[in-house]
PDB file as gemmi writes it, atoms N, CA and C in Angstrom:
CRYST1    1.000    1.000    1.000  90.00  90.00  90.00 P 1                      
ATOM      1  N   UNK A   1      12.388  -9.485  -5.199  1.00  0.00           N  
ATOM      2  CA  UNK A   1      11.308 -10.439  -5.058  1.00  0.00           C  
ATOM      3  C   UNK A   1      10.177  -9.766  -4.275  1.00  0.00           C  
ATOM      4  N   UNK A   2       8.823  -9.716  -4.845  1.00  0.00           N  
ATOM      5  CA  UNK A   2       7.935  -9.144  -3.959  1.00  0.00           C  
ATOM      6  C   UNK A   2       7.381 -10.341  -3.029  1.00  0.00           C  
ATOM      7  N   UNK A   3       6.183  -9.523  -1.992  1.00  0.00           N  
ATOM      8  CA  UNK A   3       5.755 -10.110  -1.251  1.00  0.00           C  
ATOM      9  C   UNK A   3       5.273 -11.122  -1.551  1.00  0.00           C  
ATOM     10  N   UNK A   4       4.245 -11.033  -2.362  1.00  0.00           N  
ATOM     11  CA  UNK A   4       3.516 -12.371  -2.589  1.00  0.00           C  
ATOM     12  C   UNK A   4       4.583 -13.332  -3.154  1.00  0.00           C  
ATOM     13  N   UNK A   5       5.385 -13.154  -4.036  1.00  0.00           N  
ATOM     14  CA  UNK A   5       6.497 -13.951  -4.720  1.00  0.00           C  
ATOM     15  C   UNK A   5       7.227 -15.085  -3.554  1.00  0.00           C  
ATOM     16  N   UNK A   6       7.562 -14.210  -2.444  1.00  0.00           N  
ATOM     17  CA  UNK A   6       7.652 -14.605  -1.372  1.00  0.00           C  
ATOM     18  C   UNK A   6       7.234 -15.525  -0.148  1.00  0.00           C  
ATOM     19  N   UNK A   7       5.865 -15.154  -0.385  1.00  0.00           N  
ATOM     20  CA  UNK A   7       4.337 -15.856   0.394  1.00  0.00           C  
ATOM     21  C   UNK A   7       4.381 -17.383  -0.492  1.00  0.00           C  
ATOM     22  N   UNK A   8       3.997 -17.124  -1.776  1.00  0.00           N  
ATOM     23  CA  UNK A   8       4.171 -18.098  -2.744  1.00  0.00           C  
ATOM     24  C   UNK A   8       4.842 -19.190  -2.503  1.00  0.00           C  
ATOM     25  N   UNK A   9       6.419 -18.724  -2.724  1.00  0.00           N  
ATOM     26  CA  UNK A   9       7.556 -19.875  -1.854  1.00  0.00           C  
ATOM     27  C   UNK A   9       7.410 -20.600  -0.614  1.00  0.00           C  
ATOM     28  N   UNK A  10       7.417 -19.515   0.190  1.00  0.00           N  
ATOM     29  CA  UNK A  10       7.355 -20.210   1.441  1.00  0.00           C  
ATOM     30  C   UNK A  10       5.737 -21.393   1.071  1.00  0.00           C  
ATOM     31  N   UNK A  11       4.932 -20.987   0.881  1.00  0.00           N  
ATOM     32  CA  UNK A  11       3.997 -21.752   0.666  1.00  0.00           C  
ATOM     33  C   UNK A  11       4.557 -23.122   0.125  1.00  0.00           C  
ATOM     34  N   UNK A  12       4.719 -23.174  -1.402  1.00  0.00           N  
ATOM     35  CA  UNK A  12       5.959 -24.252  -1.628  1.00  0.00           C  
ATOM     36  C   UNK A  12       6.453 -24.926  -0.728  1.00  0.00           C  
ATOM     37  N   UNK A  13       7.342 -24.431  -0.678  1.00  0.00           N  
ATOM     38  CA  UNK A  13       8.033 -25.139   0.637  1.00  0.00           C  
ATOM     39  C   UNK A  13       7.568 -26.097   1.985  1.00  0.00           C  
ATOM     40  N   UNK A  14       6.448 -25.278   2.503  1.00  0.00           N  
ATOM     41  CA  UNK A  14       5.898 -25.658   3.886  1.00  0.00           C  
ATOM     42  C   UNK A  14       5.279 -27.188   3.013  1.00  0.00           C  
ATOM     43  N   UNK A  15       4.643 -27.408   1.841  1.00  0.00           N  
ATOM     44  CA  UNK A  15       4.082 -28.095   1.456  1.00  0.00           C  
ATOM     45  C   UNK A  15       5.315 -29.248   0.941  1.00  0.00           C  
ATOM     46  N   UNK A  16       6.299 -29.218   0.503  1.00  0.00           N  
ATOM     47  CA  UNK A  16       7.034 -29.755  -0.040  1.00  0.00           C  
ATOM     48  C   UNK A  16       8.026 -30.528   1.348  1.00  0.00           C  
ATOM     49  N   UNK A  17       8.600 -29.606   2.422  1.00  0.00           N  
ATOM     50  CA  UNK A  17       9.282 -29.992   3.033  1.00  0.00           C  
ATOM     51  C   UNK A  17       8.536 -30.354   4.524  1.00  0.00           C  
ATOM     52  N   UNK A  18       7.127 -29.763   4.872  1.00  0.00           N  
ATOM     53  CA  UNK A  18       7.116 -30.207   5.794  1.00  0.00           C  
ATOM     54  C   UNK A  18       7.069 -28.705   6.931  1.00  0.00           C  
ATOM     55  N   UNK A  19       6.005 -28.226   7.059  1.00  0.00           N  
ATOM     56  CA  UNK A  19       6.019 -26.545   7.860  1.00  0.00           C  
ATOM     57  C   UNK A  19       6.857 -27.038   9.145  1.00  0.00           C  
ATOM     58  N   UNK A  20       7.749 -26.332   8.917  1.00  0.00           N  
ATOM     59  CA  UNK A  20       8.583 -25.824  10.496  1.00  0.00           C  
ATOM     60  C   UNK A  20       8.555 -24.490  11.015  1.00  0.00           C  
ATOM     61  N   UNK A  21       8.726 -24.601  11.943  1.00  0.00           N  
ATOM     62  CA  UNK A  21       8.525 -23.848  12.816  1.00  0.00           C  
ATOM     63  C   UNK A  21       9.063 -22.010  12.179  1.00  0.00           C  
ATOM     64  N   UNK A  22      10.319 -22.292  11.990  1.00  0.00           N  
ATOM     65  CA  UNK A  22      10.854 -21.068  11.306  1.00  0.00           C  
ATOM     66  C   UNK A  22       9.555 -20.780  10.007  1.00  0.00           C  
ATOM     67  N   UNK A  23       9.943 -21.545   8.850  1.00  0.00           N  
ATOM     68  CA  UNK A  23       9.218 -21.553   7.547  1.00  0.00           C  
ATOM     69  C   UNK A  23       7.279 -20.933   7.948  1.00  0.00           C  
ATOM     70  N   UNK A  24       6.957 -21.464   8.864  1.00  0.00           N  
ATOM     71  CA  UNK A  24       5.654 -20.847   9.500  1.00  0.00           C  
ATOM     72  C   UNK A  24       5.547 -19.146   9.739  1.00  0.00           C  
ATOM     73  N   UNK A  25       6.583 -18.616  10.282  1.00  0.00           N  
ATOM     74  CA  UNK A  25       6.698 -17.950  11.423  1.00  0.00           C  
ATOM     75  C   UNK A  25       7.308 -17.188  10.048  1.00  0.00           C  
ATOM     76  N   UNK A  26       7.876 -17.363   8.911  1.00  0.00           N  
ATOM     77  CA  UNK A  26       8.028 -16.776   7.655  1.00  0.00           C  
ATOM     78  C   UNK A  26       6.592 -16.294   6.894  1.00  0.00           C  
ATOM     79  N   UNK A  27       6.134 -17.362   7.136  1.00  0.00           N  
ATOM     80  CA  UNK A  27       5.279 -17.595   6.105  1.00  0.00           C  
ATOM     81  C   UNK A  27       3.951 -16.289   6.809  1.00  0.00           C  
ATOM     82  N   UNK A  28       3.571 -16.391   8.028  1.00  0.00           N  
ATOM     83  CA  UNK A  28       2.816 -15.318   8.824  1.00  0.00           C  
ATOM     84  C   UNK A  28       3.584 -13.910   8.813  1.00  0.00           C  
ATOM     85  N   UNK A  29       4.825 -13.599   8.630  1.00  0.00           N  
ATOM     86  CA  UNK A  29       5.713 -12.429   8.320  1.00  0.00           C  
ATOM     87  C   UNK A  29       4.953 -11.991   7.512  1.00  0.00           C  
ATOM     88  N   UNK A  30       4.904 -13.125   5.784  1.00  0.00           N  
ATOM     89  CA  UNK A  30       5.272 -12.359   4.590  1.00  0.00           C  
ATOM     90  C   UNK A  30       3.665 -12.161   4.093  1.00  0.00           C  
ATOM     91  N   UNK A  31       2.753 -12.884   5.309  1.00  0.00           N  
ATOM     92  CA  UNK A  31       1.421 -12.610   4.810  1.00  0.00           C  
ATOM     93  C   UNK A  31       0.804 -11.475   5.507  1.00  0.00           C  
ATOM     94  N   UNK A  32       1.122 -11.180   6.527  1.00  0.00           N  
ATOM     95  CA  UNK A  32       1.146  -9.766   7.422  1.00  0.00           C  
ATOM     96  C   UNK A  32       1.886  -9.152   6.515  1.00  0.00           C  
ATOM     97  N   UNK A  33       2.405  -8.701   6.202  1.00  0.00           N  
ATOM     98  CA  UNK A  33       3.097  -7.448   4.906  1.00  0.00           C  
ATOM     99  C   UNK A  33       2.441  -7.489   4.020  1.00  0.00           C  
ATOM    100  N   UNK A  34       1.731  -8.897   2.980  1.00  0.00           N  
ATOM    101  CA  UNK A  34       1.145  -8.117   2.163  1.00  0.00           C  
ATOM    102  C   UNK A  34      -0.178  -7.697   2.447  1.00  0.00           C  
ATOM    103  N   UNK A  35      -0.807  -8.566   3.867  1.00  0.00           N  
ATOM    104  CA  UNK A  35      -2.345  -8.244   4.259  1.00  0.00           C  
ATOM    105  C   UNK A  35      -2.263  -5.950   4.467  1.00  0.00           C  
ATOM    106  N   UNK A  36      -0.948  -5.992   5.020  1.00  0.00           N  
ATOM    107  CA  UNK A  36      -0.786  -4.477   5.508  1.00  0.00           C  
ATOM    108  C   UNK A  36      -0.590  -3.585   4.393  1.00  0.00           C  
ATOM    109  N   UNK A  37       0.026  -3.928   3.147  1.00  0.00           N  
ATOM    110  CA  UNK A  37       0.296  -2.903   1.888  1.00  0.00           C  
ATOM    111  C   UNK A  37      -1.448  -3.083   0.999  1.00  0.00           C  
ATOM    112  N   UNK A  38      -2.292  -4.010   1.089  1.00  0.00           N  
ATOM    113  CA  UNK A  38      -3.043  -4.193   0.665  1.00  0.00           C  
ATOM    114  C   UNK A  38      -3.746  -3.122   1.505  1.00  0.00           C  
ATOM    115  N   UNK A  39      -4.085  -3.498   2.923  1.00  0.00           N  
ATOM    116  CA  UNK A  39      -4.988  -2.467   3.677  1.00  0.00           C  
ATOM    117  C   UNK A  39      -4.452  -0.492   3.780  1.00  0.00           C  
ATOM    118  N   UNK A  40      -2.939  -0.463   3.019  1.00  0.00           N  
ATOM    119  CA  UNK A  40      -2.654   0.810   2.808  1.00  0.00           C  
ATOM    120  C   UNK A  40      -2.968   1.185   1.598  1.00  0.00           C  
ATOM    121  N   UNK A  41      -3.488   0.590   0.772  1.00  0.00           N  
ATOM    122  CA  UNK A  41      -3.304   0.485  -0.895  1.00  0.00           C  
ATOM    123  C   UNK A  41      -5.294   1.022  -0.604  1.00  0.00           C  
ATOM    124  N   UNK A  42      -5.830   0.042   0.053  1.00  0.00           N  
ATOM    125  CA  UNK A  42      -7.490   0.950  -0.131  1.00  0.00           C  
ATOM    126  C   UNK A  42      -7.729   1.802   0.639  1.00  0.00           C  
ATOM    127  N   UNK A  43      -6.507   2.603   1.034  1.00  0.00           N  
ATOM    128  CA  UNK A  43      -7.031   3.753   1.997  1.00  0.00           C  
ATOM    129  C   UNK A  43      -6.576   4.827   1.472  1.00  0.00           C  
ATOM    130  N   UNK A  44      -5.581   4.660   0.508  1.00  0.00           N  
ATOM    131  CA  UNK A  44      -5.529   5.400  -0.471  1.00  0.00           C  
ATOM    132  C   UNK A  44      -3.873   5.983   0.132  1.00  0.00           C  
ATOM    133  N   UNK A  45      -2.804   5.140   0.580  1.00  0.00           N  
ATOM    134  CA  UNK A  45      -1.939   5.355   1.243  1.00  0.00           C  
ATOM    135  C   UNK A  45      -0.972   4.810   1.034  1.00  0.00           C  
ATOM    136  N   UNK A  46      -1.082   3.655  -0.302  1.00  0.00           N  
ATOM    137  CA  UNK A  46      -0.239   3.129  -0.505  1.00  0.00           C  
ATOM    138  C   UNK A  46       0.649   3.706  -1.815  1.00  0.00           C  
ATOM    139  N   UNK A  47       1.085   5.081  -1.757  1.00  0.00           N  
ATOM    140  CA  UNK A  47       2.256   5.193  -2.696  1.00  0.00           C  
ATOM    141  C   UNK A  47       3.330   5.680  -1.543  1.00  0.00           C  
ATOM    142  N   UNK A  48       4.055   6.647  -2.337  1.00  0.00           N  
ATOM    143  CA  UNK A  48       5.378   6.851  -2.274  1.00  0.00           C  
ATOM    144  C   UNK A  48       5.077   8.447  -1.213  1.00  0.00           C  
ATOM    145  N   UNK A  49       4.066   9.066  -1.660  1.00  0.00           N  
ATOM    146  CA  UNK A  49       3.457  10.436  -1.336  1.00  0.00           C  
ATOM    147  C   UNK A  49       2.356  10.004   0.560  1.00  0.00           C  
ATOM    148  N   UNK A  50       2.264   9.391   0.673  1.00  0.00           N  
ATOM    149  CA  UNK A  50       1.435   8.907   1.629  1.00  0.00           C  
ATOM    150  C   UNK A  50       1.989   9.214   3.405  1.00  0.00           C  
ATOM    151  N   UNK A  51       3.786   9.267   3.774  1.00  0.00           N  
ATOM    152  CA  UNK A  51       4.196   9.295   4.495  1.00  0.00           C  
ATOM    153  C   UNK A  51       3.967  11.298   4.494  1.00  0.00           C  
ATOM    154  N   UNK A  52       4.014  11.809   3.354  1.00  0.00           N  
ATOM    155  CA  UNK A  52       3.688  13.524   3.440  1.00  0.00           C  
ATOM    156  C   UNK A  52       1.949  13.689   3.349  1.00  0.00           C  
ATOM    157  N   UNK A  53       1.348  13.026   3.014  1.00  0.00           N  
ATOM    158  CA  UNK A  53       0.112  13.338   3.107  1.00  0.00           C  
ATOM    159  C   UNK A  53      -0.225  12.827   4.862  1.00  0.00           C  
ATOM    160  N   UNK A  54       0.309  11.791   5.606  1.00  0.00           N  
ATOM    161  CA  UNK A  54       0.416  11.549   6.998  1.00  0.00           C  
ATOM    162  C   UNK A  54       0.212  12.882   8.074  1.00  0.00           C  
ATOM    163  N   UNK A  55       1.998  13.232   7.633  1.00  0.00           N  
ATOM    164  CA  UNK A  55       2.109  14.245   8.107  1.00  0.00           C  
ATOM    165  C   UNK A  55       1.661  15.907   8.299  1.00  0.00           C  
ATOM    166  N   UNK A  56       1.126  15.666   6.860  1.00  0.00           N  
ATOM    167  CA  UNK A  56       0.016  16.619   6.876  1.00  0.00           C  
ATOM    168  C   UNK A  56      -1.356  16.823   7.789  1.00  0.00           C  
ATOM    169  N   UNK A  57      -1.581  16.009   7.210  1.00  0.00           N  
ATOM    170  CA  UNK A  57      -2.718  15.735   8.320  1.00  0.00           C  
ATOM    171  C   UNK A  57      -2.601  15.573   9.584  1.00  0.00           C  
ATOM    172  N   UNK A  58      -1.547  15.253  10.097  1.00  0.00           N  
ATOM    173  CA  UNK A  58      -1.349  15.551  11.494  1.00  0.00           C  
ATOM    174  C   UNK A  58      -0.553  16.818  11.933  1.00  0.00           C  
ATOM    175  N   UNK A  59      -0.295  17.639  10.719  1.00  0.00           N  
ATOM    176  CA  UNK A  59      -0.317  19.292  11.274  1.00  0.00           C  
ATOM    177  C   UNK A  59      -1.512  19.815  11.534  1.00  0.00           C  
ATOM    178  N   UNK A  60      -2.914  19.362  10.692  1.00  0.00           N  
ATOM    179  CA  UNK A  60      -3.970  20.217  10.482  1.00  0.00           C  
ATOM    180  C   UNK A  60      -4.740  19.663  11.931  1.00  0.00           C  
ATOM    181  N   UNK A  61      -4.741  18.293  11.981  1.00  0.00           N  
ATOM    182  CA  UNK A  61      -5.432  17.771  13.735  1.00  0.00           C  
ATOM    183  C   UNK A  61      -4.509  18.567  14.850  1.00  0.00           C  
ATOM    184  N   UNK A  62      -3.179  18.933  14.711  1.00  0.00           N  
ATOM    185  CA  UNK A  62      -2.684  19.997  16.023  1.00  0.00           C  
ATOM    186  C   UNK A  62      -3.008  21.124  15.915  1.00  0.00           C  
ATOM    187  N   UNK A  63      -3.092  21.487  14.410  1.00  0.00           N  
ATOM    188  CA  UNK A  63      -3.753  23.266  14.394  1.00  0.00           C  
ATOM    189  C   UNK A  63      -5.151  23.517  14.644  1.00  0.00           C  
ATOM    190  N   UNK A  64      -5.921  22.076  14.596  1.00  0.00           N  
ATOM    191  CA  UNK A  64      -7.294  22.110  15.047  1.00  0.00           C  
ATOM    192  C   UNK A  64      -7.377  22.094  16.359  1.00  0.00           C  
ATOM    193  N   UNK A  65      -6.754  21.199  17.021  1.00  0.00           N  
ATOM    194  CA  UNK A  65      -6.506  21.426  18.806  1.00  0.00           C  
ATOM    195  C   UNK A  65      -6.256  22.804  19.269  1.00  0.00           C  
ATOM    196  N   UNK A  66      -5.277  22.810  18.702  1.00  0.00           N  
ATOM    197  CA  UNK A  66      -4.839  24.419  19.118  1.00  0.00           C  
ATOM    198  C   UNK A  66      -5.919  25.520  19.170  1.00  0.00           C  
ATOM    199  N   UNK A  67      -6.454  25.350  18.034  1.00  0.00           N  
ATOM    200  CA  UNK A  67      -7.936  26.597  17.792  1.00  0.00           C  
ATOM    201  C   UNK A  67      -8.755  26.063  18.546  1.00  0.00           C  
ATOM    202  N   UNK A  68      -9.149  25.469  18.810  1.00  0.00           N  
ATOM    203  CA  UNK A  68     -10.331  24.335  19.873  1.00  0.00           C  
ATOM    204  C   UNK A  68     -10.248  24.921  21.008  1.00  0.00           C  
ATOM    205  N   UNK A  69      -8.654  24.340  21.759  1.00  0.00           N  
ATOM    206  CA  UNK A  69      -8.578  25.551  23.024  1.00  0.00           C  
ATOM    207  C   UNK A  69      -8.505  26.605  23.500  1.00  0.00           C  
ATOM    208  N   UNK A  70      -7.620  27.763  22.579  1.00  0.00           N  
ATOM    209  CA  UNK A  70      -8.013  29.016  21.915  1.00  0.00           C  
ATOM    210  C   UNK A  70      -8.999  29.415  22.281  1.00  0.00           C  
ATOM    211  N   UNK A  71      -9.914  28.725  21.095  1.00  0.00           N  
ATOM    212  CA  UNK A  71     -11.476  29.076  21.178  1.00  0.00           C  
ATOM    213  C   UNK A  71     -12.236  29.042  23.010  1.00  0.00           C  
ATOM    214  N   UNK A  72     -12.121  27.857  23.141  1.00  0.00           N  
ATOM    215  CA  UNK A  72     -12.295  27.507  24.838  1.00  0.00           C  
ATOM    216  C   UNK A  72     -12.216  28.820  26.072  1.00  0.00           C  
ATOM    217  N   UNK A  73     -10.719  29.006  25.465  1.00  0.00           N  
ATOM    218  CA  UNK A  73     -10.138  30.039  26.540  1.00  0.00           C  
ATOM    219  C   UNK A  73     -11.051  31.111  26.817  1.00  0.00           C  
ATOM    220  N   UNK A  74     -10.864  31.626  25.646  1.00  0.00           N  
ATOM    221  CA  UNK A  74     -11.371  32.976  25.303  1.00  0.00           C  
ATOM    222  C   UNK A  74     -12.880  33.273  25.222  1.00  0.00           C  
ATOM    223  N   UNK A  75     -13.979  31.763  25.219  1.00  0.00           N  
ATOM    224  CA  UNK A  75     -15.290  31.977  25.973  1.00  0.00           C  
ATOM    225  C   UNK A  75     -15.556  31.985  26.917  1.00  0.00           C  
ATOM    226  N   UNK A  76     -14.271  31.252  27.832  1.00  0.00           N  
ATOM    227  CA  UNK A  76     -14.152  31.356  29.619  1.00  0.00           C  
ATOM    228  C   UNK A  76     -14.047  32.821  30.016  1.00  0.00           C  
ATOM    229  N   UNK A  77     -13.023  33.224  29.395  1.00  0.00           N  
ATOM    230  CA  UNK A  77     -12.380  34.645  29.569  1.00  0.00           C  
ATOM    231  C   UNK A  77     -13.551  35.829  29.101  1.00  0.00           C  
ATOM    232  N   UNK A  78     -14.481  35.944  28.399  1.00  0.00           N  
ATOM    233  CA  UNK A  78     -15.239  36.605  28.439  1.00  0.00           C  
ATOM    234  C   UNK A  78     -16.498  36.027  29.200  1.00  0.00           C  
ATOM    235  N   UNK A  79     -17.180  35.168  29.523  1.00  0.00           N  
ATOM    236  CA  UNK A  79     -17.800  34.666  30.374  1.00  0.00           C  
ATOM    237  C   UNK A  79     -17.619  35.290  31.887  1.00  0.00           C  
ATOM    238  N   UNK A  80     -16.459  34.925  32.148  1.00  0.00           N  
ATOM    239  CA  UNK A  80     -15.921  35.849  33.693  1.00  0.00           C  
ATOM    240  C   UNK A  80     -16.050  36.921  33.392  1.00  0.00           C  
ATOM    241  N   UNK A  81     -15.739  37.699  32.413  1.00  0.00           N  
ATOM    242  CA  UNK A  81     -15.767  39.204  32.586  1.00  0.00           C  
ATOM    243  C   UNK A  81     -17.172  39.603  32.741  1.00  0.00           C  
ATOM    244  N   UNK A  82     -17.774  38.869  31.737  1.00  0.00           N  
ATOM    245  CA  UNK A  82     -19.005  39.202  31.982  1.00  0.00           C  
ATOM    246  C   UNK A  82     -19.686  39.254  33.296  1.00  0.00           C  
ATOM    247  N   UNK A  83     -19.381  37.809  34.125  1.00  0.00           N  
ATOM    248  CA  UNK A  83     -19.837  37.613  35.285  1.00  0.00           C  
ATOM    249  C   UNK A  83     -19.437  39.509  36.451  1.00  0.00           C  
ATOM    250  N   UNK A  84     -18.150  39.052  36.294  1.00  0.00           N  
ATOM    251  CA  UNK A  84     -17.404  40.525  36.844  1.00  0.00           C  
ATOM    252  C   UNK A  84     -18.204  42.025  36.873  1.00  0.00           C  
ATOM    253  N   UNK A  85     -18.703  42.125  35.530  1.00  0.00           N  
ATOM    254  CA  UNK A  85     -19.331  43.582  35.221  1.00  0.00           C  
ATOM    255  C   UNK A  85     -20.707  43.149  35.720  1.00  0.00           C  
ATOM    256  N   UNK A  86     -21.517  42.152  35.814  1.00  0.00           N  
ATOM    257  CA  UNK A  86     -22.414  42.103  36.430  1.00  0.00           C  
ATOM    258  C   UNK A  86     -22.541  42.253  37.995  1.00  0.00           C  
ATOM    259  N   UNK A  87     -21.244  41.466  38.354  1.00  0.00           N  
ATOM    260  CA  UNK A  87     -21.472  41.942  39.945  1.00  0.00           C  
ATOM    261  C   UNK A  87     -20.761  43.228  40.561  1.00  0.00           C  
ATOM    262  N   UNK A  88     -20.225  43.887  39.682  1.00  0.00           N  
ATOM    263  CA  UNK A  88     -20.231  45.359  39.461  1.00  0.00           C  
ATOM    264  C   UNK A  88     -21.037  46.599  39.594  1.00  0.00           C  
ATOM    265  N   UNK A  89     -21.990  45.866  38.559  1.00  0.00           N  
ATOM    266  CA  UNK A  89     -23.252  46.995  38.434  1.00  0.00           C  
ATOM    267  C   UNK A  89     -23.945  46.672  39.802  1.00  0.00           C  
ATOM    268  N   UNK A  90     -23.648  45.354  40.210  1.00  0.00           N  
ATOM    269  CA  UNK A  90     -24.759  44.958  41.398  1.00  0.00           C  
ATOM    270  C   UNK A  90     -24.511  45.816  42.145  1.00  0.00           C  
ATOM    271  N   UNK A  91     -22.990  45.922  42.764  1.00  0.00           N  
ATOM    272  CA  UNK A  91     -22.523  46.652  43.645  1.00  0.00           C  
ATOM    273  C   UNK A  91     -22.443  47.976  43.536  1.00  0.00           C  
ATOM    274  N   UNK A  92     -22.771  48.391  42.835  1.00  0.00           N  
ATOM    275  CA  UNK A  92     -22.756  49.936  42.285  1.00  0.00           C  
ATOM    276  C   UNK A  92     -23.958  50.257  42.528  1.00  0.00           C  
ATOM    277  N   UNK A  93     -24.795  49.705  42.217  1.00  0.00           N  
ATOM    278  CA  UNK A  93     -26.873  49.704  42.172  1.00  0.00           C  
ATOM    279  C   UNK A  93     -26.855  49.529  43.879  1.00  0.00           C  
ATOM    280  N   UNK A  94     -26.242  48.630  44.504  1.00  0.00           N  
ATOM    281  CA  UNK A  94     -26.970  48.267  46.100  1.00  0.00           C  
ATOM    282  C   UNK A  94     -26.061  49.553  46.342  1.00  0.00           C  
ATOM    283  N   UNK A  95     -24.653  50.241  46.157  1.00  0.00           N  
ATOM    284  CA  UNK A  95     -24.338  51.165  47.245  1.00  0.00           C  
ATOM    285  C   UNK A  95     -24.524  52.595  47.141  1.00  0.00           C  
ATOM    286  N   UNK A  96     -25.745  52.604  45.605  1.00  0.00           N  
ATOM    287  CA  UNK A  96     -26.382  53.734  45.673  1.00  0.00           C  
ATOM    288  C   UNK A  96     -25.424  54.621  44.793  1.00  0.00           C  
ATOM    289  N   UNK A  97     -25.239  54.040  43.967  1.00  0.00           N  
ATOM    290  CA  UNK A  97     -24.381  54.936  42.414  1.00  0.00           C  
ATOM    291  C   UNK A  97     -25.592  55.054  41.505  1.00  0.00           C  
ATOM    292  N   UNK A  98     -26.534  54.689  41.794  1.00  0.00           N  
ATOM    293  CA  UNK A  98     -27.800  55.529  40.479  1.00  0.00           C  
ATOM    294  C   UNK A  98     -28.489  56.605  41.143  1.00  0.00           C  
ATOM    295  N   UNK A  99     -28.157  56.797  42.274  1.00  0.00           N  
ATOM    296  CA  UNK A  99     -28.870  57.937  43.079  1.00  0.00           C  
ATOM    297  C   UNK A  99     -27.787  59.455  42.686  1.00  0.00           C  
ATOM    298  N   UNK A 100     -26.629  58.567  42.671  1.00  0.00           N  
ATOM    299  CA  UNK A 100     -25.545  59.688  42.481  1.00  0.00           C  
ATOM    300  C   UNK A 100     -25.610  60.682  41.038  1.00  0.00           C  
ATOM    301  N   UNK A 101     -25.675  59.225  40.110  1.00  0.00           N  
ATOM    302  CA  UNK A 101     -25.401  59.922  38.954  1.00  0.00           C  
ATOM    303  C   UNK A 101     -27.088  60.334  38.421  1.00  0.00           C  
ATOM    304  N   UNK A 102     -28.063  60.148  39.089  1.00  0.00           N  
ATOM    305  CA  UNK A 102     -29.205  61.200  38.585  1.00  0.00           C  
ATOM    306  C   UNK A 102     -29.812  62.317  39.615  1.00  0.00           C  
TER     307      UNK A 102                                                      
END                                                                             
């Protein structure tokens, strides 16, 4: 029996017997399931393939993190060096290493 088949009945019912409390609390179940396969169905998520296309995509957002910080690191890491060889030459220039080497 599908969802709506389901929704349907209970509908029936609430009308026929009188909504109780349970039959309600059914009836909001079976319309939340199909409101949710509907909202997976236009996102393009509602087959059988959708739980591997998921997961896919959440390899490629960690391999993007990963390169992100990577990337990060390694402009810090040359940034300092850079800083480094600059106050290098400084110190080399104030203690009189261009006098030496000309």
């Amino acid at each position: 029996m599908s969802t709506e088949e389901m929704l349907a009945r209970l509908l029936a019912q609430a009308r026929a017997e009188g909504a109780t409390i349970v039959t309600l609390r059914a009836m909001v179940e079976e319309a939340s399931e199909l409101g949710a396969q509907r909202a997976l169905k236009r996102l393009g998520l509602g087959d059988d393939e959708a739980q591997d296309d998921i997961d896919e995509l959440r390899e490629l957002l960690s391999a993007w993190r990963d390169a992100k910080a990577s990337a990060w690191k390694a402009a810090i890491q040359w940034l300092v060096r850079g800083v480094l060889a600059l106050l290098l030459v400084g110190i080399a220039i104030r203690l009189g290493a261009g006098e030496m080497l000309g």
